[in-house]
N, C-alpha and C positions, 0 to 999 in steps of 0.2 A: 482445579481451583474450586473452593465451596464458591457456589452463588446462592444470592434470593433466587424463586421459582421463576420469576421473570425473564428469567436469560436464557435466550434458546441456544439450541445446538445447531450447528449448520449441516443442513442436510445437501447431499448430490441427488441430479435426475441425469437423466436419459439425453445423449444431444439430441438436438432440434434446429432445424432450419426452416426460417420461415420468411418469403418474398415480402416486402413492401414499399412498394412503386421505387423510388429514389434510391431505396438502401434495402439490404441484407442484412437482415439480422440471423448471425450463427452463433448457437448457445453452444458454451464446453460443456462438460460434468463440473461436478460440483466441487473438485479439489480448488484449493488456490492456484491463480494464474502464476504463472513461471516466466524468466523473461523471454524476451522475444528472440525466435531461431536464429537469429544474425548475432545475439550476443551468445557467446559462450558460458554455459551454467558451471561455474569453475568452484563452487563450493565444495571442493575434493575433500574427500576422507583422512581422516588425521587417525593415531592413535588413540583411546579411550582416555586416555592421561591427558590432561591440559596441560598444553605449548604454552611456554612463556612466549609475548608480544615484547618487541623493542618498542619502550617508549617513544625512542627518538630516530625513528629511521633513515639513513642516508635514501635517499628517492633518486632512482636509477633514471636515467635518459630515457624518457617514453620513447619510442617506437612506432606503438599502436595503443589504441585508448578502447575501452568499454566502458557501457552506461551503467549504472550500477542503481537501482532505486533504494531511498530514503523514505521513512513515514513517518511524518512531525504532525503537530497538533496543527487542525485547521479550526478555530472557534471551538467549540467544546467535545469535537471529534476527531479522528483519526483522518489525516490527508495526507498527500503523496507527490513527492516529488521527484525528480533525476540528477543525478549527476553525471558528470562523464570524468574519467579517472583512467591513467597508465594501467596496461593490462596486466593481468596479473593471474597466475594459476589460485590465490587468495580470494575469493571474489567476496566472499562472505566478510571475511575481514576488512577488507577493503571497505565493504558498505557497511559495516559499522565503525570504522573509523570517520568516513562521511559522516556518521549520525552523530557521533557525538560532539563535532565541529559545530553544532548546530545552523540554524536555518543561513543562508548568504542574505545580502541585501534585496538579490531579487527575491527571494523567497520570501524576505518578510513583507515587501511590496504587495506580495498574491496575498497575503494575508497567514504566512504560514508562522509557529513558532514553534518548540519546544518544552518539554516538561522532565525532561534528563539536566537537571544540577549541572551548572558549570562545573567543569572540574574534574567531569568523570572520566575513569580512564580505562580502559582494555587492556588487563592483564594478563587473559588467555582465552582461547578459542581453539574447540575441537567438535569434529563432525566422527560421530559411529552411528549407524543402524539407524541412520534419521535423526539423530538426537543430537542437536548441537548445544554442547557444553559451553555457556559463555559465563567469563569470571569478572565482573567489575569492582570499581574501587569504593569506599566507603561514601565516599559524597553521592552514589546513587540512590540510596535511603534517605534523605532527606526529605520528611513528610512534605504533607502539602493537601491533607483530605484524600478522602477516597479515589472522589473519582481523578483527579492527578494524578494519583498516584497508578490507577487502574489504566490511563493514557498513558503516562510514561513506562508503562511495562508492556502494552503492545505496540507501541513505536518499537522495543527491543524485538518482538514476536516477529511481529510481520516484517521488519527488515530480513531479518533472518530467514524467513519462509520462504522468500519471497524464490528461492532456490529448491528445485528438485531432490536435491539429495538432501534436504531440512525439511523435515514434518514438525516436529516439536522442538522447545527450547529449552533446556535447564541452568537457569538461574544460578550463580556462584556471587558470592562477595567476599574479597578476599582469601578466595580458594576456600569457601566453606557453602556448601549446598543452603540454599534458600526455604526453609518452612514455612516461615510466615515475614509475609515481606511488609517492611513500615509499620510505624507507630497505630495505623489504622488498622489491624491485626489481619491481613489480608491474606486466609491460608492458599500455599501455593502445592496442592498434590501432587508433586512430581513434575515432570517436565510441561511447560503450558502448549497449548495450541491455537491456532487465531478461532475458532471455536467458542476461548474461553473469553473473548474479548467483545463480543456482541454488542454491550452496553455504550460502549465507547465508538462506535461505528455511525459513520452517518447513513441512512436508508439505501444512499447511491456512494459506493466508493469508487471511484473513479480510477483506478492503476495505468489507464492510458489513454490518450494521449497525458502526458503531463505537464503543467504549466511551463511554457518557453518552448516547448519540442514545436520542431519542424515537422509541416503531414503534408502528406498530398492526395489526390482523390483516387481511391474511396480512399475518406478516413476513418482509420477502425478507432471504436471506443471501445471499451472492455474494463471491467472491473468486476462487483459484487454489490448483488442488491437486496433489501429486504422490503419489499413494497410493495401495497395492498394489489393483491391476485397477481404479483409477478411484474405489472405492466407499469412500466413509465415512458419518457419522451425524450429524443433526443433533436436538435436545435445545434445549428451553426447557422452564426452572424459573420456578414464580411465587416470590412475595418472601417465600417461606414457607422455598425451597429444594426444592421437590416437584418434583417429574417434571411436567410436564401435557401434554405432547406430544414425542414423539422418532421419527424417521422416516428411512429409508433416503436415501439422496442420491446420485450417482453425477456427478465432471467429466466431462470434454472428452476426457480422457488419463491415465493413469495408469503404473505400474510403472514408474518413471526419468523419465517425460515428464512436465510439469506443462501440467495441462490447464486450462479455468475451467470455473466451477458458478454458476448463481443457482437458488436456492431460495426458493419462496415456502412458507412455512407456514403453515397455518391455524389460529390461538388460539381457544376458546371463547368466548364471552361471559360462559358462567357462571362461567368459573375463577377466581383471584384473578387481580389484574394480574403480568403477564409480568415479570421482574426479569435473570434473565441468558440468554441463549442459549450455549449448547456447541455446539463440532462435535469430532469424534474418532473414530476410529480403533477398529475392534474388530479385537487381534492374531488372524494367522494363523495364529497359534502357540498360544496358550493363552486363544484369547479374550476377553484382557484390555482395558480399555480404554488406549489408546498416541492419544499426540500431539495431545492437547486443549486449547485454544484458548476461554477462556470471556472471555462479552462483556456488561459488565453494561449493562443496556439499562434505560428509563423509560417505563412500557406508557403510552401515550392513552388515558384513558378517560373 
């Protein structure tokens, strides 16, 4: 994808582990996070040929359920949510079928919405060589400015990524390959990568916990950050609103590069139960708290 100069690329480092007091902070490398080992990465490989999707599918007796993550617009940036959904050797399709249901009621509570057009449909999806081919229906061109438009197409990226066997995306509408996508002339060089998405990122993306999930202690945060020399803070409040643990954290990468973090922190026993997590940003400027990211959580107890 052409950008202005200002859009970086996302670079990997080295893991790192590093003590502090209350919590552990363990850095990955610097790929996207993947789901978690208890969920099954079921974005199986298709043929090269794009599979026609039933629009309307009979929905089989669950059994067993997987979480599947979603990523809708949170204020003028990219955020993240979960679902949970009947299992499915599909998983990819699955969690773009979630997306384009758009946000539930509680989601729009957290403050989540959408920038995918009503209406839009899945016509086909296939995985070769890292490359998932996705074919949507004409209402996803639907301008709406740049940077809309710029959000609503890494909501499609990063759903998709968010799977081991998916590095990059290729854009289809109506089974015809994507050049330049929207009235905003926005060229798209071949398949995208969440790389090409930068702009629309907030400093802290947060992939987990996700608003509503159940944690219990430690509870691990993890996501992707780009912020000044790497270092932000991470903050759990019990259901009081109280402080009861806030602790240094450092990504992968920082100052222009967007690095990843997982964070395990460690909750009390004694405390009341855990109610939201914070991460953010102490200015370099005036030490103010910048670029916060609160995640209301459901402690296990």
């Amino acid at each position: 994808m052409k950008r202005v100069p200002r859009w970086g690329w996302v670079a990997g480092a080295a893991v790192v582990a590093v003590a502090f007091g209350a919590g552990v902070l363990l850095v990955s490398d610097g790929g996207p996070l993947r789901p978690e080992p208890s969920l099954p990465d079921l974005a199986t490989e298709t043929p090269s040929a794009t599979r026609s999707v039933d629009p309307d599918p009979t929905p089989l007796e669950p059994t067993q359920t997987m979480q599947v993550r979603v990523y809708l617009s949170r204020g003028e940036y990219l955020g993240v949510s979960s679902r949970t959904v009947p299992a499915t050797a599909s998983a990819a399709e699955a969690a773009m079928a979630q997306l384009l249901l758009g946000p539930t009621a509680a989601e729009d509570g957290w403050g989540f919405a959408t920038l995918i057009p009503a209406g839009t449909r899945l016509l086909g999806l296939s995985v070769s060589q890292g490359t998932a081919s996705v074919d949507l229906s004409n209402e996803f061109v639907m301008d709406g400015g740049t940077h809309d438009a710029m959000l609503r197409l890494a909501q499609v990226v990063h759903t998709l990524t968010q799977f081991s066997a998916i590095e990059r995306v290729l854009l289809l509408i109506e089974g015809e390959v994507v050049d330049v996508y929207s009235g905003e002339g926005i060229v798209l060089d071949g398949a995208q990568t969440r790389a090409d998405f930068e702009p629309v990122l907030p400093p802290l993306l947060v992939e987990g916990p996700t608003p509503g999930e159940q944690v219990d202690s430690p509870i691990r945060v993890r996501g992707t950050g780009n912020t000044f020399e790497a270092a932000f803070m991470v903050r759990v409040l019990d259901d009081t609103g109280a402080t009861v643990v806030e602790i240094p954290a450092m990504a992968t990468s920082g100052s222009g590069t967007r690095g990843t973090f997982d964070v395990s922190v460690t909750y009390p026993d004694s405390a009341r139960p855990a109610a939201t997590v914070v991460v953010f940003e102490y200015s370099a400027q005036d030490a103010s708290e910048i670029n916060a990211i609160e995640i209301p959580v459901k402690m296990q107890r």
